[in-house]
N, C-alpha and C positions, 0 to 999 in steps of 0.2 A: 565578571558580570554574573546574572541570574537567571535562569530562563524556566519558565513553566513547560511541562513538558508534559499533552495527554496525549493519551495511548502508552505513558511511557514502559508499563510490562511487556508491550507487543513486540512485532516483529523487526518492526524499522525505529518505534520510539525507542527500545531495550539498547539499538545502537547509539543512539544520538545520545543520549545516557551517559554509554559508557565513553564516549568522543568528548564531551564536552566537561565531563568531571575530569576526564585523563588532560586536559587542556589547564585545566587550575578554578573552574568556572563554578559556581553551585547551582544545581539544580530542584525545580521542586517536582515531585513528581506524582504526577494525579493518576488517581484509578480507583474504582466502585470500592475495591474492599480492602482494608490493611496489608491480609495477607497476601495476598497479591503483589503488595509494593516490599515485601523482607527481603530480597535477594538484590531490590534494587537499594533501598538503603542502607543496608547493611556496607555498600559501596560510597555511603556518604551523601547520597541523595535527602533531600529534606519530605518526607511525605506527606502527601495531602486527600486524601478520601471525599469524592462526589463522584456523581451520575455524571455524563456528558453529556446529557439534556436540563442539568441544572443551572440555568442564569445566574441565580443568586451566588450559588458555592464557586460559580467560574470566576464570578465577578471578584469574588476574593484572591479566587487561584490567580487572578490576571494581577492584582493591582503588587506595585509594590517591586516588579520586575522587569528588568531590559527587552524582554524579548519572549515570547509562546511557540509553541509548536503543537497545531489543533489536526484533525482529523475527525472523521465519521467512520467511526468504524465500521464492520461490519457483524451483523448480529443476527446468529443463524436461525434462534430462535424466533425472530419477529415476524408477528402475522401479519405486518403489513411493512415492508420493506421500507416502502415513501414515505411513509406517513412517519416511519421513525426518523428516518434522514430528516425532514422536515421539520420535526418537534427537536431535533439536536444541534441543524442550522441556527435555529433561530436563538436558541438558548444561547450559543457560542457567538454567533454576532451580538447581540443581546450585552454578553459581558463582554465581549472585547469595546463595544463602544462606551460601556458605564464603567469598566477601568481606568477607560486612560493609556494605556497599553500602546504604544506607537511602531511595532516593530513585530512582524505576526509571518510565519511560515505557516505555509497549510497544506497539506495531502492532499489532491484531489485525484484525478485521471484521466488519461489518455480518452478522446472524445468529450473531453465537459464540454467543449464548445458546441456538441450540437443537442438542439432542444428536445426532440421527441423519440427518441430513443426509448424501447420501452424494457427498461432495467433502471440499475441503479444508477448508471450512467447520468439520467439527467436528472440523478437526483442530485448529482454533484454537479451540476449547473446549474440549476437553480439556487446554493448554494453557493457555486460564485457570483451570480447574477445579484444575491442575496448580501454576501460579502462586500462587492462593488458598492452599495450603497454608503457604508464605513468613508467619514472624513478624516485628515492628516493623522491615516496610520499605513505605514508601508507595507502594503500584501505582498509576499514573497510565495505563489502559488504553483506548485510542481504536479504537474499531468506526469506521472510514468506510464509507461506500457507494461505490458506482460509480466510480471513478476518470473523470472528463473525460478525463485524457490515453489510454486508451482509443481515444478518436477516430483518434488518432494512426497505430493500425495501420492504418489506410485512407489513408493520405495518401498511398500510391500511386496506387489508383484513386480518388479525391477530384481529385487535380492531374490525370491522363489518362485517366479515363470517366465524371468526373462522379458518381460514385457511391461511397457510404460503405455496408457491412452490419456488420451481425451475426445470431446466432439470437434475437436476444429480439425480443420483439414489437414490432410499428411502435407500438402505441399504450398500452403499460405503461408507466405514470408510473417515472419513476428518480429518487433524491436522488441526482442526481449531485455530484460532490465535486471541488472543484482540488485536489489535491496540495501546492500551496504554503501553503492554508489548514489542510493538515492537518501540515504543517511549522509552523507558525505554533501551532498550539496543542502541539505537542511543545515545542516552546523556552519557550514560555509555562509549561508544567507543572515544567519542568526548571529556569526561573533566577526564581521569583514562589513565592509563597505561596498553595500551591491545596489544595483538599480533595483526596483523595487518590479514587480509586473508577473506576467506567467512564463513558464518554462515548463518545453515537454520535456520529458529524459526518454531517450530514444534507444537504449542500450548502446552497445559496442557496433552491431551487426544487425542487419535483416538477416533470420536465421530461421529455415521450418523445421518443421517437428522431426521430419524426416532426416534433416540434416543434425539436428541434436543429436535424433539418436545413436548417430553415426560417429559423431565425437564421444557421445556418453560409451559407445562400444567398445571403443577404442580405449578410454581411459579408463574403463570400467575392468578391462579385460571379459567383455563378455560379447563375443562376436555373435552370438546367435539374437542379441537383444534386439526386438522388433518394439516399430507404436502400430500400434492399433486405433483405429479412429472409430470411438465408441460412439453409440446413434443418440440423442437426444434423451431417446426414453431409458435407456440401462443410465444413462448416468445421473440420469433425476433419480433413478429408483436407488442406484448407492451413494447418493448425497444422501439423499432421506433417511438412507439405512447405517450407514456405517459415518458420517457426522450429523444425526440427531436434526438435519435444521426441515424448518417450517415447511411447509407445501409451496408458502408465498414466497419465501425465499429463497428456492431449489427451482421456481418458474422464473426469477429474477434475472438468477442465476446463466442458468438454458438461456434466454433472453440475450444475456449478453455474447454468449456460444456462437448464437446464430449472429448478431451484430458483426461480430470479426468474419462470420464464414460467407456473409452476404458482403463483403465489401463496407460496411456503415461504419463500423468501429474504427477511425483511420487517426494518426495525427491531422491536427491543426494547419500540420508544416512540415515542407520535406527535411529531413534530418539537414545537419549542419556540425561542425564544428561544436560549436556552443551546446548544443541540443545530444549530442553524442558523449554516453559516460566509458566509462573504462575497460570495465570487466568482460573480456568476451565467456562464450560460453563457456572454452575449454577448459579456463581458468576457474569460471563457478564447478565445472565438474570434476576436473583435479583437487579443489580444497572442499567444496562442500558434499561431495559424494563419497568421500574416498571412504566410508565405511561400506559400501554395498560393492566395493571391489571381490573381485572371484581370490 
C-alpha cells in the first residue's frame, strides 16, 4: 500500500516512516522543505514539499493514496499559537474531504475532549470537532499523554548537575507515553483492519516525576540525580531563551503546565487494556538514555 505521511521528518512521523517502508509499503513523505526530507528519502520514501496549512498542495499529497498520517505540529515561532492551529485544521480537512482519501490517522492529545482549556489543547479540539464533520472517511484519532522523550530536554543538566525539571509537580502521577508506542499504533491503524474512532495511549504506568527520577538514577547510575520543580516564570524565561519560541507560544505552553498541575489536563477515560502501550519507563531509560550514563 501507500501512505502520505506529514510531519514525516519529526519525532513520531521519522518512526512510522521507517515502520512502514521496513513493512514492504511506499511512502510519500511531506515537509516545508527538500532538505529536510534527504535522510528520509534517501530510505526510499517518495518526497513531497508543502506547508501544512496548504489545502491545495494537501490535496494532491492526499489524492492517489491508501491511507494519511496528519498532525498539527507545533511551531515555536508562532505569534499566535490558535490562530495557526486553526488556519492548519482547516487546510487538512479541507484536502482530506477534496481528495477522496477514506482512511486518515491523526495526532491529537490527551485532553482534546475538553473545550476551554486555555492552550493548545483545545486547539486540538476544535480540530476534532472540525475533523468530525468529514463523511465516509475512517478517523483513526490518538490522544497520547505526556511524551517520555520530554525527559530529553534536560539532558544537559541530567549529564553536568545531576538534575532533571519541569513546572509540574514532583508527585502528579503522569501516563506517560514512548513515542515509538504511539508510532506503533499509527502504523497499526493505517496497514490492519481497525474500528475507526479515538484512542487515548495512556503509557505503560501512572508514573511521577519523582518516581522517574528514581528509575532514571538507578539506570543512569547516578544516585545523587534530583527533579527540581521549576516555577512558571524561570521556565518561560528558558523556553524563550534557549529554544528561540514566541512569547505567545512559551504562555501556551505555561498554560498547559498549569492544566496538568490543576487537575484539568486528565484523560477522557480511566486507562484500560486497550488504552495502555508498552514501553514502561525503565525501559525508555535503559535504551533511550543510555548516553547520559556516569
Amino acid at each position: 500500500m501507500k501512505f502520505t505521511l506529514l510531519g514525516a521528518t519529526g519525532q513520531i512521523g521519522s518512526q512510522i516512516t521507517q515502520s512502514l517502508i521496513g513493512l514492504g509499503h511506499e511512502v510519500r513523505a511531506v515537509s516545508r522543505s527538500l532538505e529536510s526530507l534527504e535522510s528520509i528519502t534517501s530510505k526510499g520514501a517518495e518526497p513531497f514539499v508543502s506547508h501544512l496549512d496548504d489545502s491545495q498542495k494537501l490535496t494532491e499529497a492526499f489524492t492517489g493514496v491508501d491511507g494519511a498520517f496528519t498532525l498539527i505540529p507545533p511551531d515555536l515561532s508562532a505569534p499566535n499559537v490558535r490562530e495557526f492551529m486553526r488556519q492548519t485544521s482547516q487546510a487538512q480537512t479541507t484536502a482530506i474531504r477534496n481528495s477522496g482519501i477514506n482512511r486518515v490517522a491523526i495526532l491529537s492529545s490527551i485532553g482534546a475532549h475538553i473545550p476551554d482549556n486555555d492552550s493548545h489543547i483545545s486547539g486540538h479540539y476544535e480540530h476534532e470537532q472540525r475533523l468530525a464533520t468529514l463523511t465516509d472517511v475512517n478517523l483513526h484519532i490518538f490522544r497520547p499523554d505526556y511524551f517520555m522523550e520530554n525527559v530529553l530536554f534536560s539532558a544537559g543538566t541530567i549529564q553536568n548537575m545531576n538534575f532533571w525539571s519541569s513546572p509540574i509537580k514532583e508527585d502528579l502521577p503522569l501516563n506517560m507515553t514512548a513515542t515509538k508506542d504511539i508510532a506503533a499504533n499509527v502504523v497499526s491503524a493505517l496497514t490492519k483492519k481497525q474500528e475507526p474512532g479515538v484512542k487515548e495511549l495512556l503509557g505503560y504506568e501512572s508514573i511521577t516525576c519523582l518516581e522517574a527520577t528514581s528509575i532514571m538514577a538507578e539506570v543512569l547510575n547516578r544516585p545523587e540525580l534530583k527533579y527540581i520543580e521549576s516555577s512558571y516564570e524561570d521556565t518561560k524565561n528558558a523556553i524563550i531563551q534557549y529554544r528561540g519560541a514566541s512569547e505567545n507560544y512559551t504562555d501556551d505552553l505555561i498554560n498547559m503546565y498549569k492544566a496538568y498541575n490543576d487537575g484539568i489536563l486528565i484523560p477522557e477515560h480511566l486507562r484500560s487494556k486497550e488504552r495502555t502501550t508498552p514501553t514502561s519507563f525503565r525501559e525508555f531509560a535503559e535504551s533511550s538514555l543510555a548516553f547520559l550514563k556516569n
